[in-house]
C-alpha positions, 0 to 999 in steps of 0.5 A: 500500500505505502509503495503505490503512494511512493509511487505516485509521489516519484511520478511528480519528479524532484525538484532542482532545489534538492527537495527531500520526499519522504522516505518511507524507512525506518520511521514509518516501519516503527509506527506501522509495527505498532500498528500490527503490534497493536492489531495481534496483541488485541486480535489473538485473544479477541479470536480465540474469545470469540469461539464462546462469547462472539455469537451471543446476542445483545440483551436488548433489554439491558444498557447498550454500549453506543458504536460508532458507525459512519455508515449508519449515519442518514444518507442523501441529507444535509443532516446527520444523526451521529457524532464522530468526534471527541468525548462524545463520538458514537452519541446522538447529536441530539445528546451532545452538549456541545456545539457541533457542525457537521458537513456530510458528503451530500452538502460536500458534493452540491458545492463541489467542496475539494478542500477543508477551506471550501467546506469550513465555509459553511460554519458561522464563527470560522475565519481565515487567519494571516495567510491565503486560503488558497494554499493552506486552511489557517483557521481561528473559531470562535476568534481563538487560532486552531493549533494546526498540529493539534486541532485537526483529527483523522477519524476522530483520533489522529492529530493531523498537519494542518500545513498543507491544504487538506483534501477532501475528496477521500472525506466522508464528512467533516465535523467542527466541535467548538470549544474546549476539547482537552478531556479527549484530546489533551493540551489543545487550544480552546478554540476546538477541533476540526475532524475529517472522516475517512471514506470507508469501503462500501457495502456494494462494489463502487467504481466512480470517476469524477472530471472537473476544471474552472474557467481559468483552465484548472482541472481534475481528475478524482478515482473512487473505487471500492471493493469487499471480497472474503468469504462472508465479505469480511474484507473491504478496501477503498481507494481514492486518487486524486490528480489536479492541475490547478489555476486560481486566476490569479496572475503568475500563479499554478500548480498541481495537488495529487492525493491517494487514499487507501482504507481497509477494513477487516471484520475477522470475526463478529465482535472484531473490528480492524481498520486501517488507512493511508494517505498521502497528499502533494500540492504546490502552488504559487504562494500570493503575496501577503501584505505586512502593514504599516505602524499605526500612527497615533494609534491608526493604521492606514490600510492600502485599497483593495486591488483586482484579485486577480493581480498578483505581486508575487513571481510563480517561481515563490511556491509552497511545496508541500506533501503529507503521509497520514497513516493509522490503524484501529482495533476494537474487540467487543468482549462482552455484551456491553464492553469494548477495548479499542486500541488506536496507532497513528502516523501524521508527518509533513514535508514543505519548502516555501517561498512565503513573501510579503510586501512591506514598506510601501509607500501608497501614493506611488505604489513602491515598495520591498516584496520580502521572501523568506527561503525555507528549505525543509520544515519537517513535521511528524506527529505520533499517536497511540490510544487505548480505551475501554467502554461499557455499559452497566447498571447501578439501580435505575441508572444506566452509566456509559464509561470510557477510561483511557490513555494517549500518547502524542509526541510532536516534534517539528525541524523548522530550518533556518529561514534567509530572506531576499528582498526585490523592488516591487509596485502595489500598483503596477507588479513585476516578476522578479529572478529566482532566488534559490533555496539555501542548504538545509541548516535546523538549528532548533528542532523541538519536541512537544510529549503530551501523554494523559489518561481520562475518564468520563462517564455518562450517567443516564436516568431513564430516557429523559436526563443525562449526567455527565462527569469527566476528568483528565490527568495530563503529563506536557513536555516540551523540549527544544535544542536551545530554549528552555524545557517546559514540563507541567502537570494538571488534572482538568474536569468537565460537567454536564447536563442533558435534560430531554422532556421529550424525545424531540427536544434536549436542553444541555449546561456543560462546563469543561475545562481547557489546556494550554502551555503556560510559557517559560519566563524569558531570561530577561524577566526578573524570574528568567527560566520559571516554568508556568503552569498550564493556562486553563480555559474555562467553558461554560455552555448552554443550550438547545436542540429541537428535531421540529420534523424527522431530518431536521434539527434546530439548535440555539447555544450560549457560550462563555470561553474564559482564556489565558494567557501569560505576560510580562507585568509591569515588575518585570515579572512574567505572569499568567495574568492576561485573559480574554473572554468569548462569548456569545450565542450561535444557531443553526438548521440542517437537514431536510426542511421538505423531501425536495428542500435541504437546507445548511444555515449557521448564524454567530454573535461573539462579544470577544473582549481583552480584559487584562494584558499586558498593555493597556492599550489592548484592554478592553479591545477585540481580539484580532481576527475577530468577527462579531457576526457570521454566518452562512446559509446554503440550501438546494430544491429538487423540483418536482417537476424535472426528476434528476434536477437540483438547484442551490444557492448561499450566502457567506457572511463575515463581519469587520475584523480587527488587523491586531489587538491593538485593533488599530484598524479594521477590514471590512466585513463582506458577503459573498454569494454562490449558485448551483446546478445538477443534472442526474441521469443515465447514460448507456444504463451508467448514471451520471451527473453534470454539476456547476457552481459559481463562488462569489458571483458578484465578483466581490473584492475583500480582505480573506485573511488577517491578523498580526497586521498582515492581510492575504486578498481572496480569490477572483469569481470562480465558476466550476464543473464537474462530470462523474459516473459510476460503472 
C-alpha cells in the first residue's frame, strides 16, 4: 500500500532545489509495527474469545454500549444523526452538549467542496487567519487560532498537519466541535477541533470517476473505487486518487495537488473490528503575496485599497511545496455484551519548502515598495499517536452509566530550518516578476519536541430516557523540549460537567462546563524570574443550550457560550505572569437537514462579544481580539423540483463581519458577503448514471480582505465558476 503512494509521489519528479520526499524507512516501519503490534496483541485473544462469547446476542433489554458507525449515519441529507468526534463520538447529536457542525458528503458534493477551506465555509464563527486560503486552511473559531498540529483529527483520533491544504475528496464528512476539547484530546487550544472522516469501503462494489476544471483552465481528475471480497465479505478496501492541475486566476500563479487514499477494513470475526488507512497528499502552488502593514500612527493604521484579485505581486517561481503521509490503524474487540477495548496507532508527518513573501514598506501614493521572501528549505513535521480505551455499559439501580477510561500518547516534534530572506523592488500598483532566488542548504538549528501523554475518564450517567449526567476528568503529563530554549514540563488534572435534560424525545436542553489546556510559557531570561516554568493556562467553558428535531431530518439548535482564556505576560515588575485573559462569548444557531423531501437546507448564524480584559498593555484592554468577527454566518440550501426528476438547484450566502488587523485593533477590514449558485443534472447514460454539476463562488465578483491578523492581510480569490462530470460503472 505505502509503495503505490511512493509511487505516485516519484511520478511528480524532484525538484532542482534538492527537495527531500519522504522516505518511507525506518520511521514509518516503527509506527506501522505498532500498528500490527497493536492489531495481534488485541486480535489473538479477541479470536480465540470469540469461539464462546462472539455469537451471543445483545440483551436488548439491558444498557447498550453506543458504536460508532459512519455508515449508519442518514444518507442523501444535509443532516446527520451521529457524532464522530471527541468525548462524545458514537452519541446522538441530539445528546451532545456541545456545539457541533457537521458537513456530510451530500452538502460536500452540491458545492463541489475539494478542500477543508471550501467546506469550513459553511460554519458561522470560522475565519481565515494571516495567510491565503488558497494554499493552506489557517483557521481561528470562535476568534481563538486552531493549533494546526493539534486541532485537526483523522477519524476522530489522529492529530493531523494542518500545513498543507487538506483534501477532501477521500472525506466522508467533516465535523467542527467548538470549544474546549482537552478531556479527549489533551493540551489543545480552546478554540476546538476540526475532524475529517475517512471514506470507508462500501457495502456494494463502487467504481466512480469524477472530471472537473474552472474557467481559468484548472482541472481534475478524482478515482473512487471500492471493493469487499472474503468469504462472508469480511474484507473491504477503498481507494481514492486524486490528480489536479490547478489555476486560481490569479496572475503568475499554478500548480498541481495529487492525493491517494487507501482504507481497509477487516471484520475477522463478529465482535472484531480492524481498520486501517493511508494517505498521502502533494500540492504546490504559487504562494500570493501577503501584505505586512504599516505602524499605526497615533494609534491608526492606514490600510492600502483593495486591488483586482486577480493581480498578483508575487513571481510563480515563490511556491509552497508541500506533501503529507497520514497513516493509522484501529482495533476494537467487543468482549462482552456491553464492553469494548479499542486500541488506536497513528502516523501524521509533513514535508514543505516555501517561498512565503510579503510586501512591506510601501509607500501608497506611488505604489513602491520591498516584496520580502523568506527561503525555507525543509520544515519537517511528524506527529505520533497511540490510544487505548475501554467502554461499557452497566447498571447501578435505575441508572444506566456509559464509561470510557483511557490513555494517549502524542509526541510532536517539528525541524523548522533556518529561514534567509531576499528582498526585490516591487509596485502595489503596477507588479513585476522578479529572478529566482534559490533555496539555501538545509541548516535546523532548533528542532523541538512537544510529549503530551494523559489518561481520562468520563462517564455518562443516564436516568431513564429523559436526563443525562455527565462527569469527566483528565490527568495530563506536557513536555516540551527544544535544542536551545528552555524545557517546559507541567502537570494538571482538568474536569468537565454536564447536563442533558430531554422532556421529550424531540427536544434536549444541555449546561456543560469543561475545562481547557494550554502551555503556560517559560519566563524569558530577561524577566526578573528568567527560566520559571508556568503552569498550564486553563480555559474555562461554560455552555448552554438547545436542540429541537421540529420534523424527522431536521434539527434546530440555539447555544450560549462563555470561553474564559489565558494567557501569560510580562507585568509591569518585570515579572512574567499568567495574568492576561480574554473572554468569548456569545450565542450561535443553526438548521440542517431536510426542511421538505425536495428542500435541504445548511444555515449557521454567530454573535461573539470577544473582549481583552487584562494584558499586558493597556492599550489592548478592553479591545477585540484580532481576527475577530462579531457576526457570521452562512446559509446554503438546494430544491429538487418536482417537476424535472434528476434536477437540483442551490444557492448561499457567506457572511463575515469587520475584523480587527491586531489587538491593538488599530484598524479594521471590512466585513463582506459573498454569494454562490448551483446546478445538477442526474441521469443515465448507456444504463451508467451520471451527473453534470456547476457552481459559481462569489458571483458578484466581490473584492475583500480573506485573511488577517498580526497586521498582515492575504486578498481572496477572483469569481470562480466550476464543473464537474462523474459516473459510476
Amino acid at each position: 500500500m505505502l509503495s503505490c503512494l511512493q509511487n505516485i509521489a516519484t511520478r511528480q519528479g524532484e525538484r532542482p532545489t534538492g527537495r527531500r520526499r519522504h522516505k518511507y524507512g525506518d520511521s514509518d516501519m516503527r509506527t506501522m509495527k505498532a500498528g500490527v503490534a497493536l492489531g495481534l496483541a488485541l486480535t489473538g485473544p479477541m479470536l480465540y474469545f470469540n469461539s464462546s462469547n462472539a455469537q451471543e446476542k445483545v440483551d436488548s433489554s439491558g444498557p447498550l454500549l453506543e458504536e460508532i458507525i459512519v455508515t449508519a449515519d442518514r444518507k442523501n441529507s444535509f443532516g446527520a444523526d451521529y457524532v464522530q468526534a471527541g468525548t462524545f463520538r458514537g452519541a446522538r447529536m441530539m445528546d451532545t452538549p456541545l456545539t457541533v457542525n457537521i458537513m456530510p458528503r451530500d452538502l460536500l458534493d452540491a458545492q463541489q467542496v475539494t478542500s477543508m477551506g471550501d467546506a469550513v465555509r459553511n460554519t458561522a464563527g470560522v475565519t481565515f487567519s494571516q495567510v491565503s486560503p488558497a494554499v493552506y486552511a489557517n483557521l481561528a473559531i470562535r476568534g481563538i487560532p486552531v493549533e494546526n498540529r493539534s486541532n485537526y483529527r483523522m477519524n476522530g483520533s489522529l492529530p493531523i498537519v494542518n500545513l498543507i491544504d487538506l483534501p477532501m475528496e477521500d472525506k466522508e464528512r467533516m465535523e467542527v466541535l467548538k470549544g474546549v476539547a482537552s478531556l479527549y484530546y489533551g493540551f489543545t487550544t480552546p478554540a476546538g477541533i476540526v475532524n475529517l472522516t475517512m471514506k470507508r469501503p462500501t457495502a456494494e462494489a463502487l467504481n466512480e470517476i469524477t472530471l472537473s476544471g474552472n474557467q481559468f483552465g484548472g482541472a481534475g481528475v478524482h478515482a473512487d473505487m471500492s471493493r469487499r471480497f472474503g468469504e462472508e465479505d469480511e474484507f473491504g478496501l477503498r481507494v481514492n486518487a486524486v490528480q489536479g492541475w490547478l489555476e486560481t486566476g490569479v496572475d503568475a500563479v499554478d500548480g498541481h495537488r495529487t492525493v491517494g487514499a487507501v482504507a481497509f477494513d477487516w471484520d475477522p470475526v463478529e465482535t472484531v473490528k480492524i481498520r486501517l488507512d493511508a494517505e498521502y497528499i502533494d500540492k504546490k502552488i504559487t504562494e500570493t503575496a501577503t501584505i505586512t502593514l504599516p505602524a499605526a500612527v497615533n494609534g491608526v493604521t492606514t490600510l492600502p485599497p483593495m486591488w483586482d484579485p486577480k493581480k498578483s505581486l508575487s513571481s510563480e517561481w515563490m511556491y509552497s511545496d508541500a506533501n503529507e503521509l497520514n497513516l493509522m490503524a484501529h482495533v476494537e474487540w467487543r468482549f462482552a455484551e456491553n464492553w469494548s477495548i479499542t486500541g488506536q496507532a497513528g502516523r501524521s508527518e509533513l514535508s514543505r519548502d516555501r517561498h512565503y513573501n510579503t510586501f512591506r514598506n510601501y509607500n501608497l501614493t506611488t505604489g513602491a515598495g520591498t516584496l520580502q521572501v523568506l527561503l525555507s528549505n525543509g520544515n519537517d513535521y511528524v506527529n505520533e499517536n497511540y490510544r487505548t480505551e475501554l467502554a461499557g455499559a452497566f447498571e447501578t439501580g435505575p441508572l444506566t452509566h456509559q464509561l470510557s477510561v483511557g490513555g494517549t500518547i502524542n509526541t510532536r516534534t517539528a525541524e523548522t530550518p533556518s529561514n534567509p530572506t531576499v528582498n526585490y523592488a516591487q509596485n502595489y500598483y503596477n507588479p513585476v516578476r522578479v529572478a529566482e532566488t534559490p533555496l539555501p542548504a538545509r541548516v535546523v538549528p532548533n528542532p523541538s519536541k512537544i510529549t503530551d501523554q494523559g489518561a481520562y475518564i468520563f462517564d455518562r450517567i443516564s436516568y431513564e430516557s429523559w436526563i443525562d449526567l455527565l462527569v469527566g476528568a483528565r490527568y495530563t503529563d506536557y513536555q516540551n523540549k527544544s535544542k536551545t530554549g528552555t524545557p517546559y514540563n507541567t502537570t494538571k488534572t482538568s474536569p468537565s460537567y454536564g447536563l442533558v435534560v430531554k422532556p421529550q424525545d424531540w427536544i434536549s436542553l444541555y449546561a456543560t462546563y469543561i475545562e481547557g489546556l494550554e502551555e503556560g510559557g517559560v519566563a524569558p531570561l530577561t524577566a526578573a524570574n528568567g527560566g520559571e516554568v508556568l503552569p498550564p493556562a486553563i480555559s474555562k467553558q461554560k455552555e448552554a443550550g438547545v436542540k429541537i428535531e421540529p420534523q424527522k431530518g431536521l434539527m434546530v439548535s440555539l447555544t450560549y457560550f462563555d470561553i474564559d482564556r489565558a494567557s501569560s505576560f510580562l507585568n509591569s515588575a518585570n515579572r512574567f505572569v499568567q495574568d492576561g485573559r480574554t473572554i468569548y462569548k456569545g450565542w450561535e444557531a443553526s438548521a440542517t437537514g431536510e426542511v421538505t423531501e425536495r428542500l435541504s437546507l445548511f444555515a449557521t448564524a454567530m454573535y461573539l462579544d470577544a473582549a481583552q480584559e487584562k494584558a499586558a498593555s493597556t492599550a489592548v484592554i478592553g479591545k477585540r481580539p484580532e481576527n475577530t468577527a462579531k457576526y457570521t454566518a452562512s446559509l446554503f440550501a438546494e430544491y429538487k423540483p418536482e417537476a424535472v426528476e434528476g434536477l437540483g438547484v442551490s444557492a448561499g450566502l457567506f457572511y463575515v463581519g469587520n475584523r480587527a488587523i491586531n489587538n491593538q485593533n488599530t484598524a479594521f477590514i471590512d466585513g463582506y458577503t459573498t454569494y454562490n449558485a448551483g446546478i445538477r443534472y442526474s441521469t443515465d447514460i448507456a444504463d451508467h448514471p451520471v451527473t453534470f454539476r456547476l457552481n459559481g463562488e462569489n458571483l458578484t465578483g466581490k473584492k475583500y480582505w480573506a485573511a488577517t491578523g498580526a497586521n498582515l492581510l492575504s486578498p481572496a480569490l477572483p469569481m470562480t465558476v466550476k464543473f464537474a462530470i462523474t459516473t459510476r460503472f
